[in-house]
N, C-alpha and C positions, 0 to 999 in steps of 0.2 A: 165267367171269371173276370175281373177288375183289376185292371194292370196301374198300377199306383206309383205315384215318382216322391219321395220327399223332397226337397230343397232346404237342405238343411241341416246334415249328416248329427251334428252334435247338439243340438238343441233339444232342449227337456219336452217341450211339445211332440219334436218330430219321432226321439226317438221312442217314448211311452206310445204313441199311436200306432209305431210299429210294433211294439209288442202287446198291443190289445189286440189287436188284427190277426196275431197268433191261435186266438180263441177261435178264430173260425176257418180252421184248416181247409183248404180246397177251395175257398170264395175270394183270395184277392195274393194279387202277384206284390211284392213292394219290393221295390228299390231306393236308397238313398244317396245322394251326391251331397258334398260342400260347394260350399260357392263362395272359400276363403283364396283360392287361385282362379288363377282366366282357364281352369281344363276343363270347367262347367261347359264354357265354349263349344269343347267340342262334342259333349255328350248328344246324343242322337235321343230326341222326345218324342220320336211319331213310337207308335204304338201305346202309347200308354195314353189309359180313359180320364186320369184328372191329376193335377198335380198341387201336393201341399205345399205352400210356400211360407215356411217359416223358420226361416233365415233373418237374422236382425240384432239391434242393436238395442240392447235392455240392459236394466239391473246396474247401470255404472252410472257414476256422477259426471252431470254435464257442465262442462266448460269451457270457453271462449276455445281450449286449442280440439276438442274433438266435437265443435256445431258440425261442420260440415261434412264428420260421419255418419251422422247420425240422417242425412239426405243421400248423402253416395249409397249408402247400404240397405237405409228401410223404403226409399223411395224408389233412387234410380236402380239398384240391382233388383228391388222387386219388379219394376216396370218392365226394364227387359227381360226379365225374367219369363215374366207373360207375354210379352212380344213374339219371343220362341216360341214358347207352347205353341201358340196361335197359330205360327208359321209352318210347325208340326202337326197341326190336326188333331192335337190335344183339345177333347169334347170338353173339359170344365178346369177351370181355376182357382182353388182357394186358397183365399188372402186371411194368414192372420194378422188383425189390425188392432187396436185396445178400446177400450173405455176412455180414455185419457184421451181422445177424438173430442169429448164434449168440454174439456177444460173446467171439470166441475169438482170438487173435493167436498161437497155435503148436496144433499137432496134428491129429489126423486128427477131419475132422468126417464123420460117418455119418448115417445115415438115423433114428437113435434119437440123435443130439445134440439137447441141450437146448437152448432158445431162449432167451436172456441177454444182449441187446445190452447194450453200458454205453455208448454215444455218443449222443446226441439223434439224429444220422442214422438210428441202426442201429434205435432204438424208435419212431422215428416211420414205418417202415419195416414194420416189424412191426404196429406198431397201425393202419396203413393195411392190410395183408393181413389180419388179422381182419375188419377191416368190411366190405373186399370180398366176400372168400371168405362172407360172410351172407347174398349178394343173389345166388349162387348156384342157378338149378333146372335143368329141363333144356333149358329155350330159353333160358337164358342161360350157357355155357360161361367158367370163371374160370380164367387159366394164370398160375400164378405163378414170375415167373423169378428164383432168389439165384444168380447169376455170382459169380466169384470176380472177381478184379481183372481187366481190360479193359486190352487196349493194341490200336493202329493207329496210321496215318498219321493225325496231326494233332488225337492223343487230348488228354486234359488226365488229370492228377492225378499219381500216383506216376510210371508210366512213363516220360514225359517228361524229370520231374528226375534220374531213374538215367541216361539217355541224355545229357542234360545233361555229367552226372558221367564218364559212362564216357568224353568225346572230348576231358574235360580230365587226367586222372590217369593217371599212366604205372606206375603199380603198383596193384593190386585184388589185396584180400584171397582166397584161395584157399579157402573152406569151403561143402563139399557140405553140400548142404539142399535141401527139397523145398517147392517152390510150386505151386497149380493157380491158371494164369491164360489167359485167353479171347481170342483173339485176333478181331477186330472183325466182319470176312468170316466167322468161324464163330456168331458171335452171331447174325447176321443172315440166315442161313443154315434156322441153328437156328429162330428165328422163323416164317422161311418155310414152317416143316415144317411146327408146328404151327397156322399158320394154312390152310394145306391142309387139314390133317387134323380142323380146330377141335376141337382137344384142350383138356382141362383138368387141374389137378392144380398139384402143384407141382415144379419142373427146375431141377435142376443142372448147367448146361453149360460144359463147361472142353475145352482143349485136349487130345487122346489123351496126349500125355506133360507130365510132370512137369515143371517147370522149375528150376534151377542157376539161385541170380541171380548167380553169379559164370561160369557160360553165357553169362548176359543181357547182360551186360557187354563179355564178350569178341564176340558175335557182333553187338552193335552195331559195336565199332570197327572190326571185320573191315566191316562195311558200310560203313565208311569209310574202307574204306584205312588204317587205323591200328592199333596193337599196343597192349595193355596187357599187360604182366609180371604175372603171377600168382604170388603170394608167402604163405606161412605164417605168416611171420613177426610179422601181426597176430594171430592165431588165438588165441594164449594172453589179449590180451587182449579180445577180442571173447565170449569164453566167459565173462569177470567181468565184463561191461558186459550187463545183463538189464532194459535199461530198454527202452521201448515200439518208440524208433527202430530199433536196432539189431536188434530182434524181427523188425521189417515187411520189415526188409532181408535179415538172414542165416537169421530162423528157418526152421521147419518148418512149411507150413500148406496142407491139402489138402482138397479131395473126398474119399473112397473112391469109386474110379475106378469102380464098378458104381451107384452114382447115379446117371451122366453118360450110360450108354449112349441110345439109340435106335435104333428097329427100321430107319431110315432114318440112315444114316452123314450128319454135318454137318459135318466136321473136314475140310475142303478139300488145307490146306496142313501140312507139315512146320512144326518150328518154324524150322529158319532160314529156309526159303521164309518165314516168315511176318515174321521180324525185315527181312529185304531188302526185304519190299514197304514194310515200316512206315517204315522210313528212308532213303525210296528219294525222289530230289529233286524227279521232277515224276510 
């Protein structure tokens, strides 16, 4: 049995993992802590075989007055964070880290893409996996996860506002593009794997296909009973509008899909299996 620590009591990552982990009654102990006071502190980590650490600062707009949150919480408290472990006898550590590590908002990112964040999230991100990945030997196993964008039932960030969108708007623009994004049950899944297997390294896990956000669109309202008309007619100018928003919506931005594999399949559901459960009422 698998004695498991979340870091990170209220987080949409941490706490969905702890309830997939439900499915397998009798194979894993889980416990969760905050790490919004100093009484992390005093928590006691020996016994436990790996701990999640996804605790962090996402989803809010950055601004000259909270830069230096966004290093205090995603770097230095993950750092020490792992410090502990280590000093505990804790066998493995995983870091969730982003995509947003490459500083890239269109095209194919590979396994020899350069690391360039330009967001404070994306560098404080990065400079937290450097100092982990140092405290590294071989009783202490380091897995670092860069997901591409995350959706599920009752997610936060982008997702949400496209679904928002798509149950108000009776016409969405028409233009194929290619997204890799991770649907909730397969992150956590993924997780599972490699804490079995107390892997280390670093992983890219995304959904087996590509994603259409004008797919995404259409297979929300279909989850709800509703139509949206797909039209060209925005197309001409959405090709002269090359600013960031319209990147994150219409561009192009992927895995290379041979990054993502594992020896052990994690990709549960289809994608519209997966858009149904997410937008599904109870």
């Amino acid at each position: 049995m698998k004695k498991i620590l979340i870091t990170g009591s209220s987080s949409y990552v941490g706490t969905s993992f702890k309830e997939w982990l439900e499915w397998f009654p009798g194979k894993y102990i889980v416990d969760s802590i905050s790490l919004r006071n100093e009484l992390w502190r005093e928590k006691d980590f020996s016994g436990y075989d790996a701990i999640l650490h996804v605790a962090g600062i996402a989803h809010i707009k950055e601004t000259k007055k909270n830069i230096d949150l966004y290093y205090e919480v995603n770097r230095d408290l993950a750092f020490e964070t792992a410090k502990k472990a280590k000093s505990y006898g804790v066998k493995q550590f995983i870091f969730l880290s982003s995509m947003s590590v490459y500083g890239v908002e269109s095209g194919v990112i590979t396994k020899n893409s350069s690391l360039n964040p330009k967001s404070n999230y994306g560098k404080s991100k990065l400079q937290a996996e450097e100092l982990i990945k140092s405290l590294e030997n071989d009783n202490f196993q380091i897995a670092i996860l860069r997901p591409p964008m995350i959706y599920g039932r009752n997610c936060k960030g982008n997702y949400p506002k496209l679904a928002r969108f798509s149950l108000k708007v009776p016409f969405f623009p028409n233009v194929i593009n290619k997204r890799s994004m991770l649907y909730i049950d397969h992150l956590s899944e993924f997780v599972r794997i490699l804490i079995d297997e107390c892997s280390s390294g670093q992983f890219f896990p995304q959904n087996k296909e590509y994603v259409c956000t004008t797919e995404v669109v259409k297979a929300i309202a279909e989850a709800h009973n509703k139509k949206v008309r797909l039209t060209k007619i925005f197309n001409p100018i959405l090709k002269l509008l090359k600013v960031g928003a319209v990147n994150k919506v219409f561009g192009n931005l992927v895995y290379e899909k041979e990054m993502s594999g594992h020896k052990t399949p994690y990709c549960i559901y289809d994608f519209s299996s997966s858009i149904s459960l997410t937008e599904r009422k109870s």
